[in-house]
Each structure stands twice: as C-alpha cells, then as structure tokens.
N, C-alpha and C positions, 0 to 999 in steps of 0.2 A: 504493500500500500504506500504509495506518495502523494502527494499535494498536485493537483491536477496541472498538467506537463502546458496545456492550453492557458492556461491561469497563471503558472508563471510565466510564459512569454509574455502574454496582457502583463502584469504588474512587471515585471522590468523595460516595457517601454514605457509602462507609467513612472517608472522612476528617471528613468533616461528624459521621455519629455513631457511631462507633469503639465505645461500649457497649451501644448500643440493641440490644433484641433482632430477630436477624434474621430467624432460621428457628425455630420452637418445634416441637419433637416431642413422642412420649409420653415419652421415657426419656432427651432427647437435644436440644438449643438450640444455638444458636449465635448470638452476638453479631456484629454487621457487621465488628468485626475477626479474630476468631477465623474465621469465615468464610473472610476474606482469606486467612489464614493458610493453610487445609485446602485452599482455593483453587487456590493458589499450590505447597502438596504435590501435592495430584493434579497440574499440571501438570508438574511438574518429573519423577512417575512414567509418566505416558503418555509425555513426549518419551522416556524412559528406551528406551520398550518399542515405539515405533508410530514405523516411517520413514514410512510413508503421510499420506494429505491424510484419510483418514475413520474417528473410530472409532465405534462400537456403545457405546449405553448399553442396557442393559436394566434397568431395576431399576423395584421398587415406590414406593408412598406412604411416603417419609421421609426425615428432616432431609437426608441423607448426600445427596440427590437435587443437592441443589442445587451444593455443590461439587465432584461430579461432573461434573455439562455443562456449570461455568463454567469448572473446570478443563480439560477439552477446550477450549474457546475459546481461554483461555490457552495452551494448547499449538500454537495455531495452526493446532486440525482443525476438521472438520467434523463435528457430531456427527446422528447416525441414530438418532433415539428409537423404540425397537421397544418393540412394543405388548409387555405383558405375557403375557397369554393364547395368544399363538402358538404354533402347537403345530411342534415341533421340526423335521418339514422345511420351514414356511414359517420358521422365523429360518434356514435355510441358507439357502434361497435368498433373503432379502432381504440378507441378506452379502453374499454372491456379487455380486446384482444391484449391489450399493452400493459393493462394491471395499471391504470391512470388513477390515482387517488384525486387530482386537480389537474382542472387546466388555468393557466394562468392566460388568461385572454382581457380585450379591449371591450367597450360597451358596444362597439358596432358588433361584436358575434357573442355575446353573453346571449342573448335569447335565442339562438340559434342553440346551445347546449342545451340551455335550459329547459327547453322546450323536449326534451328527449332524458334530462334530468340526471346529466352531468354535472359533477360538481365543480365550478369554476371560481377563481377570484378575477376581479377587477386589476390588472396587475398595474401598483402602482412602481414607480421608478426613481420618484423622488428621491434626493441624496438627505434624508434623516440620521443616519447612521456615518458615524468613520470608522473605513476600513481596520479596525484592532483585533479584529480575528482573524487568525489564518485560515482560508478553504479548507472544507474539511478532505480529508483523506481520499484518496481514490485508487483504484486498478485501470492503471493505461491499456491494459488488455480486455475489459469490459467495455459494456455498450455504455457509451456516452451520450449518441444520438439515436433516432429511429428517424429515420426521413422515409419517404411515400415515392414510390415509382408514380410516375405519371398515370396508373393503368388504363392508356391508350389502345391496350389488348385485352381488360377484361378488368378486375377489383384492383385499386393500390395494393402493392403489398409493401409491410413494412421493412426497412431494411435497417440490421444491425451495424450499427459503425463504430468503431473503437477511437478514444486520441490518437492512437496510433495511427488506425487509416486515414485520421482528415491532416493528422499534421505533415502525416510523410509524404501526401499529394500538395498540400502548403508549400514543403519541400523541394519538391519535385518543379513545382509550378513556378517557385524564386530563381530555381537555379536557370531551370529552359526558358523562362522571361527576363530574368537581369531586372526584377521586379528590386526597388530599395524599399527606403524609409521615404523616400520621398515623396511616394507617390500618391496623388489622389484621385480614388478612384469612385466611379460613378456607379449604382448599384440600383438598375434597370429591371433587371430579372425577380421574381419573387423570392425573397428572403428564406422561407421555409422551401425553397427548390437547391437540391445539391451546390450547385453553381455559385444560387445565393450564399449560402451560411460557407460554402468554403473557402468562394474567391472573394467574394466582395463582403465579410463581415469576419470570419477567423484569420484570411492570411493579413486583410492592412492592420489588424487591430494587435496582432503578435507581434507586426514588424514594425508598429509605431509608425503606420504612412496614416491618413485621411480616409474615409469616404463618405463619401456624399445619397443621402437616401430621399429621393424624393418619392410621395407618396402614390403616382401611380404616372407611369407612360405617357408624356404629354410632350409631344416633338420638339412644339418650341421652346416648352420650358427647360426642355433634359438642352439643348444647344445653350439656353440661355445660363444655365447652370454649371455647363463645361467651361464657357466664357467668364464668369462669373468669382468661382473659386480654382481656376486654371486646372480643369480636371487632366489629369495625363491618362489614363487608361480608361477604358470603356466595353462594358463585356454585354451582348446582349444577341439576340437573335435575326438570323437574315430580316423576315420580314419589319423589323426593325430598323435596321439598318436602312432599307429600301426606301422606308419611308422618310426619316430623319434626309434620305439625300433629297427628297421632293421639296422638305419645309422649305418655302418662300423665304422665311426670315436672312437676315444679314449677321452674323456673328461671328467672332472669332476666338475660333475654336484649334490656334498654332500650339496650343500647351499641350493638346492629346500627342503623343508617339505611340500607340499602341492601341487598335482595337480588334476586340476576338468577336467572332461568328461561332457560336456553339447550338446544340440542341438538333438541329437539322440540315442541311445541306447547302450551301452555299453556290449559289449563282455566281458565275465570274462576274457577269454584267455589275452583279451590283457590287463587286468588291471594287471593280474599275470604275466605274461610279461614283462611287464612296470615297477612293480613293484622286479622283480629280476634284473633288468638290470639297474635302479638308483636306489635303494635303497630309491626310496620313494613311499609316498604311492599314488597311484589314486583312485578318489573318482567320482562315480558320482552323476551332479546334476542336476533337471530340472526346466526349467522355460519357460517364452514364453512372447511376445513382450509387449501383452497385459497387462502384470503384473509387468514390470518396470525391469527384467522381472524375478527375481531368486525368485521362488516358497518354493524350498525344496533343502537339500544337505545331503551329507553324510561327517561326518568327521572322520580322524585316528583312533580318538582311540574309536569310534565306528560306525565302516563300516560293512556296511552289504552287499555283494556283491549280484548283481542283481539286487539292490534296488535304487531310487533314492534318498533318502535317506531322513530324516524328515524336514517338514514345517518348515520355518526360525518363531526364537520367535515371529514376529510380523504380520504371516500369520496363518487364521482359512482356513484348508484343511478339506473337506467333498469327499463322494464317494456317488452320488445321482444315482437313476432313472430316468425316461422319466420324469416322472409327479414330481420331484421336491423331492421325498421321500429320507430321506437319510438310506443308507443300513450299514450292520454292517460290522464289521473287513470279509476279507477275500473275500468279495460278490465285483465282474467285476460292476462297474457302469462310470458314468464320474467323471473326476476330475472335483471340484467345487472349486474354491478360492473367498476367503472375505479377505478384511485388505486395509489399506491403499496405498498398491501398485497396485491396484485395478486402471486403467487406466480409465482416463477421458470418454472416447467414441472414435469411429470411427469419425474422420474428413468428414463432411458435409452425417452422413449416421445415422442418426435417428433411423430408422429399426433396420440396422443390429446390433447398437448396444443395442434396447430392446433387440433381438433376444441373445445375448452375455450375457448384463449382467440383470439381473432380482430378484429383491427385495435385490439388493445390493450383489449379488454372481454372479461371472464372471463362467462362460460354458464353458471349456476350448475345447470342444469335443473330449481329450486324454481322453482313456479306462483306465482304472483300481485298484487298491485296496489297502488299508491300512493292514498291518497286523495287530496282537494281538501288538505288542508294537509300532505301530503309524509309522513304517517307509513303505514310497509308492513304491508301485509295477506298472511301467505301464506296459501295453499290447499291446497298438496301439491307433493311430487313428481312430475316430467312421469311419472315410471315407476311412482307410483299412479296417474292416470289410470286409471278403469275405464269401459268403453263398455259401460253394459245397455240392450240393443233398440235397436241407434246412440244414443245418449244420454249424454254426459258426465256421469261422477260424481267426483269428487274423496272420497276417504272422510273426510276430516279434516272434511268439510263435515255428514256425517251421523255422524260421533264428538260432534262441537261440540252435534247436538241429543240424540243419544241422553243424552249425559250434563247436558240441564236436565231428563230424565224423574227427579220421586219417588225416589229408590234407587237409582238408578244411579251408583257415583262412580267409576267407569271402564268407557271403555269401547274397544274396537281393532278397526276393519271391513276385511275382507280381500276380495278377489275369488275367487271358486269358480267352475271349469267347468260351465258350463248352456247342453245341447244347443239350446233354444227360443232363449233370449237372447243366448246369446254367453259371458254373464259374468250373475252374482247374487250377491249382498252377504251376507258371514257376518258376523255382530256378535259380538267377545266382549267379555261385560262381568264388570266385576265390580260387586258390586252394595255396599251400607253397610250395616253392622252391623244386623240385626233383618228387612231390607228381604225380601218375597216379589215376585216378579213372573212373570208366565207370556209367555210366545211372542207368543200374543193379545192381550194387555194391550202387549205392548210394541209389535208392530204397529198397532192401536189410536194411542197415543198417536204413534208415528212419523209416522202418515197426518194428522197434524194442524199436523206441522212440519217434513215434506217433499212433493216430489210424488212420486208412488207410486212412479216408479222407482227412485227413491233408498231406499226403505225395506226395509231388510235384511229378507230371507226365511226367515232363520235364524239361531238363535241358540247361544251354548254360554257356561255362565255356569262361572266359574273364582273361585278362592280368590284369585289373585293373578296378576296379569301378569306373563310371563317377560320378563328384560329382557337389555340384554346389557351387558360389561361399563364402557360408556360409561353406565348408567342409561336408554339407551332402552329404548322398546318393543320386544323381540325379535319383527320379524313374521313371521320365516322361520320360529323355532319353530312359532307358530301355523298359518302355511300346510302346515308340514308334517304338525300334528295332524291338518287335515281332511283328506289325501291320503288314497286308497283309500276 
C-alpha cells in the first residue's frame, strides 16, 4: 500500500507551482494550490459520507470536474466515471453492477439518479479544508477508475483501470508528444471519456501545465478560448475539427503546435484544411478505452497522413490473425496491444474479458496494418466488415474515396439487406457549400476509384451527420433511418 502515485505527481507540481493556473473555466479557475485545497475538501466530504471502496462521479464539462475525482482518490476510493447521457435505468444498474454507495454529481443530473433512487451528493468543491492530511493509502495495482466503452455495439461495459495503466499511457503520451509543463491544453472531449480524464485532466495536472475546460463544444468560443489563454494543444474529434475550420470568426490561434484527431478516422481533407487555416499541424491518433487508452500517435515532424500514426514508447503493437499468428508489415489483421496500459478487465465479466485479452495481448477487434517503417494503418472494425457477393469490404475504405469526389466533404457507408448479395452499401454524404451531385455522377466517379463491388448502390444526402455524444459518427442513427 502507498499514497496514491496520481496524487503525488498532482501535489508536487502543487509545490513546484503553487500559483500557476490549473484548471481554467468559463466563470470558475483554479490555481495548483487552490486546487489542492478543494482537493483535499472533497476528500475529507466523501470519507465523511462513503464507508465503501467505490464512489460514482457523474458530472459534466467543468473546473469543479477535476477536484472531484482527485478528491475520491484522496479519499482512498475508486472512482466510476458515468457517462453523462445515461438515461436513468442504465446509471442504476451501472451502481448496482459497480457496488456505488454514492455518486457525487451536479444538480443538472441529481434527478436523473434520483428518480431511479441512487444515492447521490450535491458534490461541492469548495476549498473549506487545508490540505493536512495525507491521501489515504492505496494499491497502484487496483482499480482506480471504471470508465464506460462507448457501447456503440451493444451495453457500456465497465472497464477496470489501474494508476498504473493511466499513468504509464500519461507516460507514454509525454514522451511520443514532447508534451512539458508548459502546456495548455484545451479539453473538448467529454471528461468522463478515456481521452478526457487521461489526456486533458490527469496528464497536464501531474505535469503542472494548464487546461482549459469549457463547458460544452461551441466553435467560436473553443477559437476564442485558444486565442485567449494561448492554448498550445488541442485534442478533439475529426468532425470537430471540420467544423472549427468552417467558423467565420477571425482569431488567432499561432500558440497551438499540436492538434490530435482521435476516436475515428481522419479525412486528409480536413487535416489539410485545418492545417492551412491555423497554421498548425493535425495529427492523428488512436487509442480505445481499454488501453488507458492512447495506443499510437502521429507527431509534426513526422506525420504521415492516413496513418494513425506509431505505438507510444511504452506500447508492443502487433497485427495478428484468427489463430493468434502474427503477420508481417503490410498484411489486414487485428490490432493487438501488450504494455502496461493494458487495462485490468471488464468489471464483474470474467469471459469477456478472457475473450479480450489473452496471454497478456488485448484484441482490440480494429482491422488493420503496420507499414514497412512501423507507423499503423486502420481499416475498420472487424464488426464493419461487410461481405457483398463473398467479397470483403471494409466501408472506411470506400468513405476514404467517396470523400476525394468534387463536393463531397462527408461522407458514412453502412451495410443494407440485399436478397441477391447478401449485403449493399448505402452512402450518406454530406456534400460542401454550393456542391450538386446526382446518384449517377457519384456512381460514375466511384467506378473509377473502387472495384465495383465496393461502390455504394445508394445514396441519401443529409445537412449534417448525426453524431453521438463522444463526437463520433452516430451509425446506429443512420442504420436505423434506412430500416423499413
């Protein structure tokens, strides 16, 4: 047992810089020691109120986030970041499953528990307390967090994570970014998402740099925000990005060097794009919940567009077979990950986590390939896989061309039931400002940069892609538009 390894990186950049700012909000900042302070209140409030080893946080995008789940740490639990969005009898039974004595939430979702008759506090944050107790005790090899799969493919499931695995991809993520103290970084993505609580709320707050949390997605405020406290990093999703390059506004935003593309796939267009319109560079990178969760990245000064770019120093990246074999550069297999960010298990699921990870390599079941100098290509999910007329198609592969057609600047291929085929490709795009295109024309130009089977047979053109609240593609909406 020692003092939580997370907790003392936090309290030694509080002693290092005691006035720097920590967290910056809209209405609401906190300095690394004021932090401390609010820190050290919430813990001293949950030991108050939680005899148990786990509590619930629920809460949105803002400052208060942060001395919430250091706070639980300090108190010596395990905290269970629930998604936002849950609608009220999944947060009972992700209690229940978790052994939640409380959830420490805001009054925007207190009735939302309530209503279902979990026990929640109001969590305040206030700095009443000075830091004079030392966190209580902990095992860096127990679960710290339980953070929520997107499930995109069926129920969240919870996933165990240790300090061990968020610090060592923290680790990982300084070394392959050249990330310092300095940086401040802008925190876009939802806080209870991998992404969030790793990159943009444990790594700058251990390493004594800044971030900036504003409380939900708003173009020109997040521009005016970078402009504002010279944010240099910026981590957030394509379709985000896309739009951020649209915003009208006038800003200057020369203090970013670094923005990453994670969660889905990455259009060149828009990293070239993005890339003429702030003068900085976008990178993409991938990772997934289970891995703490940054896999691989791409940096400046050597980006490789398309790519997601190389395994962080302290992850082993494989491209396996069914049977476990590993294949060589260039050869479609799964992504396989080993290393220390290698997550504990699936919370109370035995199975599915043999079924995940096995002889110490986690199954990502993302498709695809290393090249000749080590930087990863994916292709899709084994569960996109679409078979027309026996024929593997992967859609990501015929997204990637529809969207170098003229007027295309998005595009989402689904699979549809076809008695003849098996399976046929629905494409929805959305098209650019001014752009016409017909069915034909798009066929047409498809038959020139796929082979036929891969060429979607239909089309449905939309104002906007639904997304969901991670900033992905929402493709269940879609799939369910074409039903019936």
């Amino acid at each position: 047992m020692q003092t939580s390894a997370i907790l003392e990186r936090f309290r030694d950049a509080v002693r290092r810089y005691p006035d720097r700012n920590a967290v910056i909000g809209n209405d609401l900042s906190f300095s690394y020691s004021e932090l401390e302070r609010r820190t050290a209140s919430v813990a001293q409030r949950i030991t108050e109120r939680v005899q148990g080893p786990v509590v619930g946080l629920l809460y949105s995008n803002k400052p208060e986030f942060a001395p919430l789940f250091l706070g639980a740490l300090w108190a010596g639990k395990s905290v269970a970041v629930l998604p936002t969005l849950a609608p009220p009898p999944l947060l009972k039974l992700m209690a229940m499953e978790a052994g939640i004595e409380l959830v420490v939430t805001s009054e925007e979702f207190a009735p939302r528990l309530l209503e279902v008759g979990v026990p929640c506090w109001i969590g305040d944050a206030s700095a009443e307390f000075e830091p004079d107790q030392v966190p209580q005790q902990t095992n860096p090899s127990e679960v710290a967090a339980l953070l929520y799969t997107s499930g995109t493919t069926g129920r969240p499931k919870a996933v165990m994570l240790t300090e061990q695995n968020i610090l060592s991809n923290v680790d990982g993520c300084v070394e392959a970014a050249g990330f310092s103290r300095d940086e401040v970084m802008l925190a876009v993505l939802p806080l209870f998402h991998a992404y969030g609580l790793t990159v943009t709320t444990v790594l700058p707050l251990t390493l004594g740099a800044s971030v900036v949390v504003p409380e939900r997605f708003i173009p020109r405020q997040v521009l005016q925000l970078v402009e504002k406290h010279r944010v240099t990093c910026l981590i957030a999703v394509p379709g985000q990005y896309r739009i951020l390059t649209k915003e009208p506004t006038s800003t200057n935003c020369s203090s970013l060097w670094l923005c990453i593309a994670g969660a889905e796939r990455l259009p060149e267009h828009i990293a070239l794009d993005f890339e003429d319109r702030f003068g900085c560079p976008l990178v993409q990178g991938y990772g997934t919940t289970e891995l703490s969760p940054v896999v691989s990245l791409n940096i400046p000064a050597a980006n490789r567009h398309g790519s997601a770019g190389k395994p962080l120093p302290n992850i082993e990246l494989s491209i396996r077979g069914d049977d476990d074999e590993l294949f060589p550069a260039e050869e479609i297999g799964e992504v396989c990950v080993a290393g220390p960010s290698v997550m504990l298990g699936y919370l109370r699921d035995a199975e599915g986590t043999a079924r995940k990870i096995r002889n110490g390599v986690l199954h990502t079941s993302d498709k695809g390939y290393l090249d000749a100098d080590g930087y990863l290509f994916l292709v899709g999910r084994a569960d996109d896989l679409v078979k027309v007329s026996g024929e593997k198609v992967y859609p990501a592969e015929v997204e990637n061309a529809l969207e170098t057609i003229d007027g295309v600047d998005e595009a989402a291929v689904i699979a549809v039931p076809d008695a003849k085929h098996g399976a046929r490709l629905h494409a929805f795009l959305q098209l650019r400002s001014g752009a016409e295109l017909t069915d034909t024309a798009l066929r047409s130009a498809c038959r020139e940069l796929l082979e036929n089977y891969k060429v979607p047979r239909t089309f449905t053109f939309v104002s906007q892609m639904p997304r969901t609240q991670t900033g992905k593609t929402d493709r269940r909406a879609l799939a369910a538009s074409t039903a019936g």
